[in-house]
N, C-alpha and C positions, 0 to 999 in steps of 0.2 A: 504494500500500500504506500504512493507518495504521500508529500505531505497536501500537496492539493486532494485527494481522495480524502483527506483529515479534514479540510477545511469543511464549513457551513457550505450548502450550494447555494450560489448566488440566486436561483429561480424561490428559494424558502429565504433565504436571505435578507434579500434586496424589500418584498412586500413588506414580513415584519415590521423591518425597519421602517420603512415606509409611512406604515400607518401608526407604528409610533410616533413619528412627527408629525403627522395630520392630527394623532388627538393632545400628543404637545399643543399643535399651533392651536388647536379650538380650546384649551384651557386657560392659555396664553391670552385668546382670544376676548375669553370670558372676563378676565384677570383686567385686561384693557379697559371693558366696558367698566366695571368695576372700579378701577383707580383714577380713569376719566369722571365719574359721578362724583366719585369722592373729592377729588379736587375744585370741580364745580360748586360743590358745599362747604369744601373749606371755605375757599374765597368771596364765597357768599356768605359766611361769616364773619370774613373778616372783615369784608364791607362794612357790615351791619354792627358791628366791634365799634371799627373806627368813627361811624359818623356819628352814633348815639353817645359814642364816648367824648366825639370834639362838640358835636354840637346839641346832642341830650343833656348833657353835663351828668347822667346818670351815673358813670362809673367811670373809671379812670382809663384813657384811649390805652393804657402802655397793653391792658387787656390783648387788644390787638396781637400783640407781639406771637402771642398763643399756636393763633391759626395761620398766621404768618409764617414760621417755624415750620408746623405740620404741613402747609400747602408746598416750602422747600424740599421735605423731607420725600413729600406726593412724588415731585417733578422729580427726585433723583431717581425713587423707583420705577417711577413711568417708564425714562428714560433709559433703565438698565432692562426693563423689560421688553421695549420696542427693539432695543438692541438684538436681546434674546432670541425674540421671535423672527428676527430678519435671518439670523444663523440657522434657526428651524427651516423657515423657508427655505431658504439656500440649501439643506440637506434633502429635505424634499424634493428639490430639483432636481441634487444630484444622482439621486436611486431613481426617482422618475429618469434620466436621460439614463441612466445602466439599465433597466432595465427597455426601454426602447430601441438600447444597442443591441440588446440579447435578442431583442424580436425582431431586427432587421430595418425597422423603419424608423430608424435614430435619425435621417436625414431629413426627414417629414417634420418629425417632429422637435427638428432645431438640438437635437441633443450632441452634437459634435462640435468639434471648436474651432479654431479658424481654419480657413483651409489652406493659407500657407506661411512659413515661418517669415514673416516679413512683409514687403510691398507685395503688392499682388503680379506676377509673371517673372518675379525672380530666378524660378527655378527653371525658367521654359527653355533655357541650352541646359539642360539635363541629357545626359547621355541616353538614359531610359527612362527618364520620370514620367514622362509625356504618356509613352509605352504600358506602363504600367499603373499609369492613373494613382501615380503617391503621391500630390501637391493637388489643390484645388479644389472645387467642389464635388463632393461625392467621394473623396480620395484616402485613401489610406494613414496620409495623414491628419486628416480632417476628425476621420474614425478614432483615434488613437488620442488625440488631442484633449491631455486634460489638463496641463498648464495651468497656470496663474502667471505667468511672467513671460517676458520677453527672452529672458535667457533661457527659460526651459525650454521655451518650441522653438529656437532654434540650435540646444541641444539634441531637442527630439529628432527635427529635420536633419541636424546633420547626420545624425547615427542614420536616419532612413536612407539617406544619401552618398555615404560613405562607409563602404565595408570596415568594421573591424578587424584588428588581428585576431589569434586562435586563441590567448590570453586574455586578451581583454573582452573578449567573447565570453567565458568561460565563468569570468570575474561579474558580469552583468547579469548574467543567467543566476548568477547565486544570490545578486543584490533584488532579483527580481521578483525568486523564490522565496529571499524574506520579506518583502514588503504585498508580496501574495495575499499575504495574510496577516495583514494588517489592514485589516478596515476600518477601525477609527480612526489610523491616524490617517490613510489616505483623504476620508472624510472630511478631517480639519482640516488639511490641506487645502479642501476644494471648496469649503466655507468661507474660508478667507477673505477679508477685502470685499466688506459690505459694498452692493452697487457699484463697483470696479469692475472698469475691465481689465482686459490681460494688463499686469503693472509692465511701466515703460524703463524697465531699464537700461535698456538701450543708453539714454542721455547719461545715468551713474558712470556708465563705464566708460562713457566717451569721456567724463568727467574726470574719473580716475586716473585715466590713459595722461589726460595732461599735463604741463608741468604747474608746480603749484607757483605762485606769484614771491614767494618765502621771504615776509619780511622782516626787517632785522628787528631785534629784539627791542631795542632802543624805539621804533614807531611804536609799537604797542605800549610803553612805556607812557610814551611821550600822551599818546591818545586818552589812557585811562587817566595821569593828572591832570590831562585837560578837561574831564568829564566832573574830576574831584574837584578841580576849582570852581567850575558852574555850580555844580552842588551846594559849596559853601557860600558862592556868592549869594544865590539864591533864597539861602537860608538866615543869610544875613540881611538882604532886603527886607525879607519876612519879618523881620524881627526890627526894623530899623535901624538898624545898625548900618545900612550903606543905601547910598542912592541908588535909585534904579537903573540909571544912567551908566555908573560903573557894570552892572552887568551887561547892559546890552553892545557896552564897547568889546568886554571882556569875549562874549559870543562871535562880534566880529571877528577879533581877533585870531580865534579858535577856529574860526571857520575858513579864514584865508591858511592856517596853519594846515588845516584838513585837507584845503583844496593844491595842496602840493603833491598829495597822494590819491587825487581823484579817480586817474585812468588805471590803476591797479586795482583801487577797491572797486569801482564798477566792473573792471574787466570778471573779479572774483565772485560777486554777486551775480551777473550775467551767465558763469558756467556754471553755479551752481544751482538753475532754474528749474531742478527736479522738485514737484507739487508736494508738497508732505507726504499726500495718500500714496504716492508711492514709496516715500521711505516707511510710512506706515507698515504697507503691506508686505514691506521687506522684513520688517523689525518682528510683526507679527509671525512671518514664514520662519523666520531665525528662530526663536522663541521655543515654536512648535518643533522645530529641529530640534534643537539643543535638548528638549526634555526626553527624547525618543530614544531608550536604550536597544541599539544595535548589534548584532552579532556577527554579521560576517564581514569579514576583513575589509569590502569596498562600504559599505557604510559606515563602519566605523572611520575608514578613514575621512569620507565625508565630515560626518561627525567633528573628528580631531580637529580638519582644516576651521573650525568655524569659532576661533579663538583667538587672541592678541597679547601673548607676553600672561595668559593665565585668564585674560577676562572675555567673555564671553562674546559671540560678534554682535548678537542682536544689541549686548547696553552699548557697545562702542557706535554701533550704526544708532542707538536711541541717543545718545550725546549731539550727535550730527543733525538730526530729527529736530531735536531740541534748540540749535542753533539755525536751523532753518524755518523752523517756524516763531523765533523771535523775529529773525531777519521778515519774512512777510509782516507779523504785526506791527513793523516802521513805517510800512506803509496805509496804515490804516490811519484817515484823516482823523481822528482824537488824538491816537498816539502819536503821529508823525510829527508834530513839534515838537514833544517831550524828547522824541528820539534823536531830532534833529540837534537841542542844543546843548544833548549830552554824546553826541557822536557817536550814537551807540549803533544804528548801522556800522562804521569804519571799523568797529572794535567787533564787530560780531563776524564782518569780514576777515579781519585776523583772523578770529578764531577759529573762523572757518576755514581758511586756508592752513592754518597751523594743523588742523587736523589733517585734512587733506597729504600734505607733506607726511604727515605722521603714518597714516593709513593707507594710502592710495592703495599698494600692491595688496593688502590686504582684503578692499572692496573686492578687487578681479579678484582674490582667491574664493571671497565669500560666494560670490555672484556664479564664478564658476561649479561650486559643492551646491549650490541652488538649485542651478540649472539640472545641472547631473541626475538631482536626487529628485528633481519632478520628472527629468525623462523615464526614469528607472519606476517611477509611480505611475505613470503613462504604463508604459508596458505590464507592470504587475494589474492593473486596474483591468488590460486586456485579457492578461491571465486568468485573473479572478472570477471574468464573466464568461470565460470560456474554461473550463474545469478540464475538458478531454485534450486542450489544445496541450501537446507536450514539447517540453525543450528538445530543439533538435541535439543531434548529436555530429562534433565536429570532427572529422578525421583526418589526419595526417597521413601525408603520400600524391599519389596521383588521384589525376580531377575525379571526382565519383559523384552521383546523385542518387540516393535510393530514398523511395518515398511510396507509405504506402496511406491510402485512403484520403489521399492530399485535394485538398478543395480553395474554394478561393473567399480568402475573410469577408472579401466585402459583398456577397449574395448571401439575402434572405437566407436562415434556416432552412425553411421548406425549400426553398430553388438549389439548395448545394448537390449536388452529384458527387462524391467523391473517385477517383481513379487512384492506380499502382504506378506507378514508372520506377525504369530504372533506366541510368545512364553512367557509364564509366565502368574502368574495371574489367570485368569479365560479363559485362552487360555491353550491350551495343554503344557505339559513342555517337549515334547521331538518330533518331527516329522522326523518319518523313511521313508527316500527319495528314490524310488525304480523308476528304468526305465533303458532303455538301454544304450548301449554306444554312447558317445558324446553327449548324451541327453540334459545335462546342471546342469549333480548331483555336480559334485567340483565345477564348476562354481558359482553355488550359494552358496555354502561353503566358497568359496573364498570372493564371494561378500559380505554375509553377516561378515564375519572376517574382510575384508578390513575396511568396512563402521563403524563399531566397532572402528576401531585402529584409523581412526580418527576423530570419537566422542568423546572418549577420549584423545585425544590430543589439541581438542577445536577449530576442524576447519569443513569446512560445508561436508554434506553426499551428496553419490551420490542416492536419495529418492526423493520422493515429500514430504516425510516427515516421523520422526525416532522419538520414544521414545524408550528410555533405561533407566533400574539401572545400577548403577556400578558393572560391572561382570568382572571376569577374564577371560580369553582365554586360551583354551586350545584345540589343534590340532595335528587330523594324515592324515594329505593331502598329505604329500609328505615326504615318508619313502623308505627309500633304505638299502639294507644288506649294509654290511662292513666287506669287507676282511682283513683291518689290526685288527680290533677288534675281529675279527670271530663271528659278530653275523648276521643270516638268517633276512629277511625283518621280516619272523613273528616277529621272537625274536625281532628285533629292536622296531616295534607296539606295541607290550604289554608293551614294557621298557617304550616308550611314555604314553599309554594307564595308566599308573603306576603313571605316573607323573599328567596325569591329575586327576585323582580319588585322590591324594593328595592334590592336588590345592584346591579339592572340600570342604575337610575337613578344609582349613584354611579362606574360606570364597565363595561367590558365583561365580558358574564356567557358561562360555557359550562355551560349548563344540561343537567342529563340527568333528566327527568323519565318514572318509571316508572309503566306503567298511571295512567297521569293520571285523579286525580277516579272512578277505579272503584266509590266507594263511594255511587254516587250513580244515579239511573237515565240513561239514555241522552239522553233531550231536555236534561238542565239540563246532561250529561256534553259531552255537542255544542256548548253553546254556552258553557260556560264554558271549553271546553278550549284551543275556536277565541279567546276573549278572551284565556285568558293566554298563549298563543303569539304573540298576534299582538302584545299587549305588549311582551313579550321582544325579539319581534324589530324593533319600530317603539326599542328600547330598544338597540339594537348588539345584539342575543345572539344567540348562536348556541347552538345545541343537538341533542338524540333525544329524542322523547316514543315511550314504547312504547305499546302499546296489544292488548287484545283484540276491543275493538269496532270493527269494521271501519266502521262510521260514521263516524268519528274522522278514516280515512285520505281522506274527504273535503273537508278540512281544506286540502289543497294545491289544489286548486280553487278555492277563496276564496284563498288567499296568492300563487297564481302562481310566480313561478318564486324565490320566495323559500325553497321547501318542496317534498320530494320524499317520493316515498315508496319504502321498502326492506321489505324482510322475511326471515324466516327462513323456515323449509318442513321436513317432515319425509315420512316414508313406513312403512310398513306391510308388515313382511315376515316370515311366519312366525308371525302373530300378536303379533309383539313391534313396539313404536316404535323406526326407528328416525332422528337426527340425524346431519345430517351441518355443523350451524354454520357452511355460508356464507350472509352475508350478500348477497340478490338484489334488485334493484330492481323496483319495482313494487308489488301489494299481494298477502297471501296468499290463497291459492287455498279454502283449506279449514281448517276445524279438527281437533283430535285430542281434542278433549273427551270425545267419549261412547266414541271408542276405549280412552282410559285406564279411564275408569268401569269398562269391560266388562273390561278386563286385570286391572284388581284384583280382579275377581267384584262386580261391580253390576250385575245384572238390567236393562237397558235395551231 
C-alpha cells in the first residue's frame, strides 16, 4: 500500500470539507446578523446616553462612555469575524474548484488559474508548448495552476517547460509525496490574501536585483537631528518659550538641507512601489511556511533557506512591511505635513534602503523557496485529486518509454480511453500510427507529450504506471503557415521537422510527429518521411509518426524491427461514426473519409 492509498480520497474528502465550510459560513452568517443588531443598539444607546445626559441634565453624559467602549469592542469583533468568514469562503472555493477538477469541467466553471506564467503569448516560441497545449486556455498549465504568486507560476511554468535532471526529478517527487498529504496546509496556502490576486512579485525582485542607493551613515544622522530639533522647536513654541517665526525658519532650513538628497530619496521611494498587500501576502505565505514541520530533505531545505543570521524571513520581510506602509501614510493629506516637517519620508527612505542593502540576496532566496514550495503544492494538489495517478519511474541508460494505461490529464473522466505503449529498448523505437479521422492519432501524441512534460517536472502521470529515460521533446502537432513570415504550413513543418533532427544530434529525442510532411504529394511524402525517421532513429530517438497515407506505414519494412506499426479503427453504426480509441497493432483496414463527407451532406 503507498502512502496515497493511506490518504483520505479526495471524492469523500473534498465534500466533507466542503460542507463544513458552508455550515461554518451560515453560522458565521448568523453570528453577522447578530453582532450587526447588537451594535445598532449599542449606538443607539449611546445616542440616547449622550443627549439626555448633555441636554436632560438627568444623569451625568460620562455615562456615555459605557456603550461607547462596548460598541468599540462590537467593531473589533465584527471585524475579526468578516475576516473569518472571507477565509471560509475562500476555502469553499477552493474544494468547490478541486473538486470541479476531478469532474473534468474545472474550465466551465472558472476553477483553474491563469493560463500562463506571465504576459499573455510568452510562451508561443515554445519548442512544443503550442503542440501540447501547456500555456493558455484550457492548458495544462492553466489545470495545475494553484499559485498565489508570481514567482510560483513561473516556477511552475518553468519546470513545465524545462526538463529536469534524474536528481532533481527524484528530489521533487519526494517533496511532492509529502505535501500529498497535507491538506490543511495546502489549504492555507490557497486562503491566503483576502481579494488578491496572484501577488506581484515580480517588482520585489526587480527591486532586490538593484543596487541599493547606500547612504552614508552621517545623512541619517544628520536627518534624524534635524527631525529632533523641529520637535523641540515645536514644543517650545507650544509652551512659549520661542516664536513661531524661529520654527518656521528652522523648517526652511531643514528643508533646503533635505533637498541636497532629493534625487536619491525619491529614486528609493520610486523602487520600492511594491503595494503593502503584496508584502502582506508575502509575510503571510512566510509565516505559514515557517510553522510547517517538514521531512524530507527538499522541504526542509526550503524551510532552512527562509531565515537571516537566526530570524525568521517572514519578521525580517514584516520590518520592511512596516517601513513601507509608514512611507504610504506620508502621503496621506492629514499626515503629510507632520511628515513633511519632521523629514520622516527621507528617514524612512534610509531605512529603507538600509534594509535593502542588508537583505536584498536574501529576498531572491526567500522568493525563490516561495516559488518552489507552491510549484511542488501545485503538483501534490494534482496528486491529491488524482489518487491512481502514480510517480513515474526514471531510468538510467538508453532512451526507453514504457507506459501502461496512459491517458491524457486534460479529458473528462468519462472521455479518457487509456492505451499501453512501449518504445525503446527491446521495444520498437519508432510506431507509425495510421487510422482515420478523429480516430484518436494527436490525441495520443498529445497524451503521450503531456505525460512526458510532467514526469519531468516530478509530479505524478496520468498511467497506471510510466517508465522513462530522460528524453527530449520534440513536436509537429500543431503547425500553421504564416503570412507575416511568408512561410506555407509545409514550409513551417520541415523548419520544425529541422529542429527536431537537431535536438537528436545533441542528445536523446522523443519525437511525436503528426501526419508527417502531409502537405506534400505522396512520392516526395514517402521518401522524405522514411529519411527523417530513419535519422531520428540512427540519432537514439524514439518516437509516433501518425499518418493518413497508408504508404507511409511501409516504412517498417525498410527499418525492421526498429519500427512497428499501430492504429486506431473506427465503425459505422446507424449512420453515425463511431470511436472507440484503442490503440491496435498492425495497419488500418479502411478509411472514414467519404463516410464523414456524406454525414455532413456532401453529395459523394
Amino acid at each position: 500500500m503507498t502512502g496515497a492509498d493511506r490518504l483520505p480520497h479526495p471524492r469523500d474528502e473534498y465534500p466533507r470539507r466542503l460542507a463544513e465550510r458552508i455550515a461554518a459560513l451560515a453560522r458565521g452568517e448568523r453570528r453577522h446578523l447578530a453582532l450587526s443588531n447588537a451594535r445598532l443598539a449599542v449606538a443607539a444607546l449611546f445616542v440616547f446616553l449622550l443627549l439626555f445626559g448633555v441636554f436632560g441634565r438627568r444623569w451625568s453624559a460620562a455615562w456615555a462612555i459605557v456603550p461607547a467602549v462596548a460598541f468599540a469592542g462590537l467593531a473589533i469583533a465584527h471585524a475579526l469575524l468578516l475576516s473569518e468568514q472571507e477565509r471560509r469562503q475562500r476555502a469553499r472555493i477552493f474544494y468547490e474548484h478541486g473538486l470541479a477538477r476531478m469532474d473534468g469541467t474545472w474550465l466551465s466553471a472558472g476553477a483553474g488559474g491563469r493560463s500562463e506564467p506571465g504576459p499573455p503569448g510568452r510562451m508561443a516560441h515554445h519548442p512544443y508548448a503550442s503542440d501540447l497545449d501547456l500555456f493558455g486556455d484550457g492548458s495544462l498549465f492553466q489545470l495545475l495552476d494553484t499559485a498565489r504568486t508570481e514567482v510560483g507560476e513561473q516556477t511552475l511554468g518553468r519546470w513545465l517547460s524545462s526538463p529536469a535532471d534524474p536528481d532533481e526529478i527524484r528530489s521533487r517527487q519526494e517533496a511532492v509525496a509529502e505535501l500529498r498529504g497535507r491538506l490543511d496546509f495546502r489549504e492555507a496556502i490557497a486562503v491566503l490574501a483576502a481579494e488578491a490576486e496572484v501577488g506581484r512579485t515580480d517588482r520585489l525582485i526587480a527591486w532586490a536585483s538593484s543596487p541599493p542607493a547606500a547612504f552614508a551613515t552621517g545623512v541619517r544622522v544628520l536627518f534624524a537631528a534635524c527631525a529632533v530639533v523641529t520637535v523641540a522647536l515645536a514644543v517650545a513654541v507650544f509652551a512659549d518659550h520661542v516664536a513661531i517665526e524661529w520654527l518656521g525658519g528652522w523648517v526652511f532650513v531643514q528643508s533646503a538641507v533635505a533637498y541636497a538628497w532629493k534625487k536619491p530619496i525619491e529614486g528609493v521611494i520610486a523602487a520600492v512601489g511594491t503595494p503593502e498587500n503584496d508584502l502582506l501576502l508575502l509575510v503571510a505565505l512566510l509565516e505559514r511556511i515557517e510553522r510547517e514541520p517538514f521531512t524530507t530533505a527538499r522541504l526542509a531545505a526550503i524551510a532552512g533557506a527562509l531565515s537571516t543570521g537566526g530570524e525568521p524571513a517572514s519578521r525580517t520581510i514584516g520590518r520592511l512591511r512596516g517601513l513601507v506602509s509608514w512611507l504610504d501614510a506620508t502621503f496621506n493629506l492629514l499626515f503629510a505635513p507632520v511628515a513633511f516637517v519632521v523629514l520622516l519620508r527621507s528617514q524612512l527612505a534610509i531605512a529603507i534602503d538600509r534594509w535593502h542593502q542588508a537583505h536584498r540576496q536574501g529576498v531572491l532566496d526567500w522568493l525563490r523557496a516561495v516559488g518552489e514550495l507552491e510549484a511542488l503544492a501545485a503538483l501534490a494538489t494534482f496528486g491529491y485529486e488524482h489518487p491512481a495517478y502514480p510517480f513515474p519511474e526514471i531510468a538510467d541508460g538508453p532512451p526507453i518509454l514504457e507506459a501502461a494505461a496512459l491517458a491524457h490529464p486534460l479529458l473528462a473522466p468519462e472521455a479518457i480511453v487509456p492505451n499501453d505503449l512501449a518504445l525503446g529498448g527491446s521495444h520498437p523505437h519508432v510506431l507509425i500510427v495510421s487510422g482515420s479521422n478523429m480516430s484518436g492519432k494527436s490525441t495520443l501524441l498529445r497524451a503521450v507529450g503531456v505525460n512526458v512534460v510532467l514526469a519531468l517536472a516530478g509530479a505524478p502521470v496520468c498511467a497506471r504506471s510510466l517508465r522513462l529515460s530522460m528524453l527530449r521533446l520534440g513536436a509537429t502537432i500543431r503547425v500553421d503557415d504564416s503570412l507575416q513570415e511568408g512561410h506555407s504550413r509545409f514550409y513551417a513543418e520541415i523548419l520544425r521537422i529541422r529542429d527536431v533532427v537537431r535536438a537528436a544530434a545533441e542528445g536523446p529525442v522523443l519525437f511525436l510527429l503528426d501526419e508527417i510532411l502531409h502537405g506534400t504529394n505522396s512520392y516526395d511524402r514517402r521518401i522524405g518521411a522514411e529519411a527523417i525517421v530513419q535519422a531520428l532513429v540512427r540519432r537514439g530517438g524514439i518516437g509516433l509518426v501518425t499518418t493518413h497515407d497508408l504508404a507511409l506505414t511501409e516504412l517498417t519494412a525498410r527499418l525492421g524491427q526498429a519500427a512497428a506499426n499501430v492504429h486506431f479503427e473506427d465503425r459505422l453504426e446507424d449512420g453515425r461514426m463511431v470511436f472507440d480509441y484503442r490503440m491496435r497493432p498492425g495497419v488500418v483496414e479502411r478509411s472514414n473519409a467519404l463516410a464523414l463527407m456524406r454525414a455532413v451532406g456532401i453529395e459523394i
